[in-house]
N, C-alpha and C positions, 0 to 999 in steps of 0.2 A: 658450592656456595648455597648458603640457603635463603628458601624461598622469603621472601618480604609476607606473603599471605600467613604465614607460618605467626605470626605477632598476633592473627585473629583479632578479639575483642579490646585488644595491647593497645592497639593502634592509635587508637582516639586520644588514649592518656595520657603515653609515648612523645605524641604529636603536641599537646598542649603542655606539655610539660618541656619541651625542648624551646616551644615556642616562647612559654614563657620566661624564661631563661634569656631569648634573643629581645624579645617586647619589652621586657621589666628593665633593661640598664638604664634606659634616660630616666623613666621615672626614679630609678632607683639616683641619680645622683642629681635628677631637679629637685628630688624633695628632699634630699641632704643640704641641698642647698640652701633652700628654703627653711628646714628645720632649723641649721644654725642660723640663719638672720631672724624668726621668727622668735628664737630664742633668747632673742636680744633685745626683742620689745619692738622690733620692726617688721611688716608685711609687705612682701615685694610679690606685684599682681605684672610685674614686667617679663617673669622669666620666661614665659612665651614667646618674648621677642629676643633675648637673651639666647633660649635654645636654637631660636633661626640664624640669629646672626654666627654664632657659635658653628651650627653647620655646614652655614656660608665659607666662613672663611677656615674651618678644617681643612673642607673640602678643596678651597681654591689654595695652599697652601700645601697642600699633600700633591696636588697636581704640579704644583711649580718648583718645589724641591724633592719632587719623588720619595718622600718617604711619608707615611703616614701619620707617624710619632710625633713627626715634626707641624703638622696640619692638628692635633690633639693639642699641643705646646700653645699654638699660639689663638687657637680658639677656646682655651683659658683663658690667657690674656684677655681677650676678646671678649670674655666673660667678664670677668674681673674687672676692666676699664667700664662696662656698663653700671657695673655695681658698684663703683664709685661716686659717678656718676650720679647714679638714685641714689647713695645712701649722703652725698653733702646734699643732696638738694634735698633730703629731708631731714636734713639738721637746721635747716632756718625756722625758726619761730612761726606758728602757725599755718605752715606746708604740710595737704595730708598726702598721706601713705599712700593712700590707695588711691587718685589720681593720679599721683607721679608715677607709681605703676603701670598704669593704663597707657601713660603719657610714652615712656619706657619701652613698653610694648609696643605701641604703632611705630615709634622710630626704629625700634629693632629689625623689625619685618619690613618697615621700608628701605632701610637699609641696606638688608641682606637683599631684596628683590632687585633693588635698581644696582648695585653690585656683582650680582650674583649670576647677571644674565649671560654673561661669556662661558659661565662653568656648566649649563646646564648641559651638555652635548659634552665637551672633554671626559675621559675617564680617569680618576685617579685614583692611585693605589690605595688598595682597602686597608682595614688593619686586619691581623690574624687570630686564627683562630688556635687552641688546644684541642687534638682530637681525641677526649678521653673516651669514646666508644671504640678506639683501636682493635680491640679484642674481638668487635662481632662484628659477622659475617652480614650483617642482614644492613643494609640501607642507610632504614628508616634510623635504626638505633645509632649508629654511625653519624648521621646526620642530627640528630635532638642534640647526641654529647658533646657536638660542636660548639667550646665555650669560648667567649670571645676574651682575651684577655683584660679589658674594660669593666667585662662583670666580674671577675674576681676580685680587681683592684676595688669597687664599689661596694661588695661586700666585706673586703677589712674595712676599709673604710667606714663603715656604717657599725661596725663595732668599736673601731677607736674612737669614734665620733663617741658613743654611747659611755667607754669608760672614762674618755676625756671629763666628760660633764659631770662625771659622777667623783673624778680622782688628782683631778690635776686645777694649779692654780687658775691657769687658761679659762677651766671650763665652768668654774665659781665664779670668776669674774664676772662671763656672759648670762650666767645664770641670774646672776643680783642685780644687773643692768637691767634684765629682762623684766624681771618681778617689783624693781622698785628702783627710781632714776635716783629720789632723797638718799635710799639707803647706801646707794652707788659712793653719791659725792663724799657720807658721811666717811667712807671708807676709801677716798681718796680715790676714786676711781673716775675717768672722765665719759659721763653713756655716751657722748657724742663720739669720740675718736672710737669704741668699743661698737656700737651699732654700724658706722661709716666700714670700721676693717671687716665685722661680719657680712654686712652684704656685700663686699666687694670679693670677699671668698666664697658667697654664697653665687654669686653670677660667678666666679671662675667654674666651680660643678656647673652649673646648669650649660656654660661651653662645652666644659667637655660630654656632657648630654648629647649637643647637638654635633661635636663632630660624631659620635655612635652612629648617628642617625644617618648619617653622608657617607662615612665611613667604613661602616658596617653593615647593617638593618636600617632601611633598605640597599645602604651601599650606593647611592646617587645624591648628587642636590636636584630638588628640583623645589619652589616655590609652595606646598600645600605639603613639606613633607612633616611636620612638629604637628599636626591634626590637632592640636587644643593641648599637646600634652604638658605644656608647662602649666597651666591654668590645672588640670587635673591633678597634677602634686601638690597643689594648695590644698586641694581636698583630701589629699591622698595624707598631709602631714598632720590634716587633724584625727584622720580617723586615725593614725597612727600615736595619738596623742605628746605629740610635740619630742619624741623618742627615738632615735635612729636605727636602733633596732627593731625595731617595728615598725618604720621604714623599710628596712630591706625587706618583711617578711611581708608587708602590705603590697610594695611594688614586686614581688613576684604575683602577686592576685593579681593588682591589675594586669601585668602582662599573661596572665593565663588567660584571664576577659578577652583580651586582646588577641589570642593565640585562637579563641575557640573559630573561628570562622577558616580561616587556612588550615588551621586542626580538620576539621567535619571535608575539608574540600580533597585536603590529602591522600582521606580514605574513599572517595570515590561518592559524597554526599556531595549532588551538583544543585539541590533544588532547595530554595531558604534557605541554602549558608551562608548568601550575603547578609541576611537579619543579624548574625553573628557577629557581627563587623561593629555593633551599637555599640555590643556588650559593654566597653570600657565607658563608656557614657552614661547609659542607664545605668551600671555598679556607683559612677561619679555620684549621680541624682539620688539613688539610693543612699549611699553613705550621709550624704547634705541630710539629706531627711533621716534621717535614723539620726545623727547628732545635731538636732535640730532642739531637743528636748530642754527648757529652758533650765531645768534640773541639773543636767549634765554636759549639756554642749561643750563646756567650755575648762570641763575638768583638766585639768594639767597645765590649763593654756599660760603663756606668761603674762603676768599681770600689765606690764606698758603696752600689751598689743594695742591697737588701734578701736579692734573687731571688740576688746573686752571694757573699752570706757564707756 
């Protein structure tokens, strides 16, 4: 077998590279999430509590039917019935967005916490993984190629998203809704029913975000496991400029950000590699401030957003 030291300078990349792989899924499908309702003229600042509750009840759900697929299923759901939720209560006449989000948010996490407290200490079955480092001998490598079947699913996903919008009636619809509510009606289209279905598809992703998170990476529930990251695919969908494909390829950055501290610790760097641990936060702050430019902020953005009146 050969030696693991044998990857040499390999390692660090290797390691950030596998990580990000395992880091980027929730992002990768809260900010699909998000992208489509955002695309609709609506901003949902709830999916934070969205990806908790979503965790929550994977996890407690995969433990009580023993299979894990099944704990995915219904932490869609569970998605979904949240998004519902925000999206009629912001179809009443002067309701903003971004409180009900907020609002959204804390009941999520409260939810998932006072809920959730039985499952912290049970173990339930993960979901699996694809081992396409089969071929090599060495660990590390074995270990990076470990793909979770979730990220594969997130990345078609994130191109059918991308062609949908660009080729199908579906995705013209959300598009005109988004850009103009006048032009909507003129065309016989209702933005109310069209924003309500987008977010409520939009919290099903962000569920299945949070069962990853319980399910996979880290693989537990515990109460601080979502670290802010539904509120970072809000940021993560602008610098991706409102585009699902650039979605997928944003949330692999963020989860390399996110990879670099476990990366540096793998290879035997024990001193500041928790500073690493920001990354994903200071990249967040960075982004904000780089599209911050009153020029450009807001290029691509849909014109009903909230953020653009």
């Amino acid at each position: 077998m050969a030696d693991a030291s044998a990857l040499g300078l390999w390692g660090v990349p290797l390691a950030i590279f596998g990580g990000a792989i395992r880091v980027s899924t929730p992002f990768l499908f809260v900010s699909l999430g998000e992208c489509l309702t955002e695309r609709s003229g609506r901003i949902n600042l709830g999916l934070e509590g969205t990806l908790v509750i979503g965790a929550m009840t994977g996890y407690a759900m995969s433990y009580h039917a023993g299979n894990p697929f099944i704990g995915v299923g219904f932490a869609a759901l569970a998605g979904l019935v949240f998004g519902l939720i925000h999206g009629w209560l912001c179809s009443f006449k002067g309701v903003n967005d971004i409180a009900v989000g907020i609002a959204m948010m804390v009941l999520g996490m409260g939810l998932a916490f006072y809920f959730g407290k039985p499952y912290v200490q049970p173990a339930a079955p993960g979901l699996p993984a694809i081992p396409f480092g089969w071929w090599s001998d060495i660990p590390q490598v074995r270990a990076a190629l470990q793909v979770n079947v979730l990220f594969i699913a997130g990345a078609i996903l994130a191109f059918a998203m991308g062609w949908m919008f660009r080729n199908t009636r579906i995705g013209l619809t959300v598009r005109v809704v988004g850009d103009s509510t006048d032009a909507a009606r003129t065309l016989a289209i209702r933005p109310v029913r069209v924003r309500v279905l987008a977010t409520a598809v939009g919290g099903a992703f962000a569920g299945i975000g949070g069962a990853y998170l319980s399910l996979y990476y880290p693989g537990s529930w515990n109460e601080g496991i979502a670290s802010g990251q539904g509120l970072m695919a809000v940021a993560l969908v602008i610098f991706a400029r409102w585009n699902p494909v650039n979605c997928f390829w944003a949330a692999l950055l963020f989860g390399g950000a996110g990879a670099l501290g476990p990366a540096l610790q793998s290879v035997g760097i024990t001193e500041g590699y928790y500073l690493f641990y920001a990354a994903p936060y200071v990249l967040t702050l960075g982004i904000l401030i780089a599209t911050s430019s009153t020029e450009r902020a807001l290029t691509g953005a849909p014109r009903e957003l909230a953020i653009t009146k």
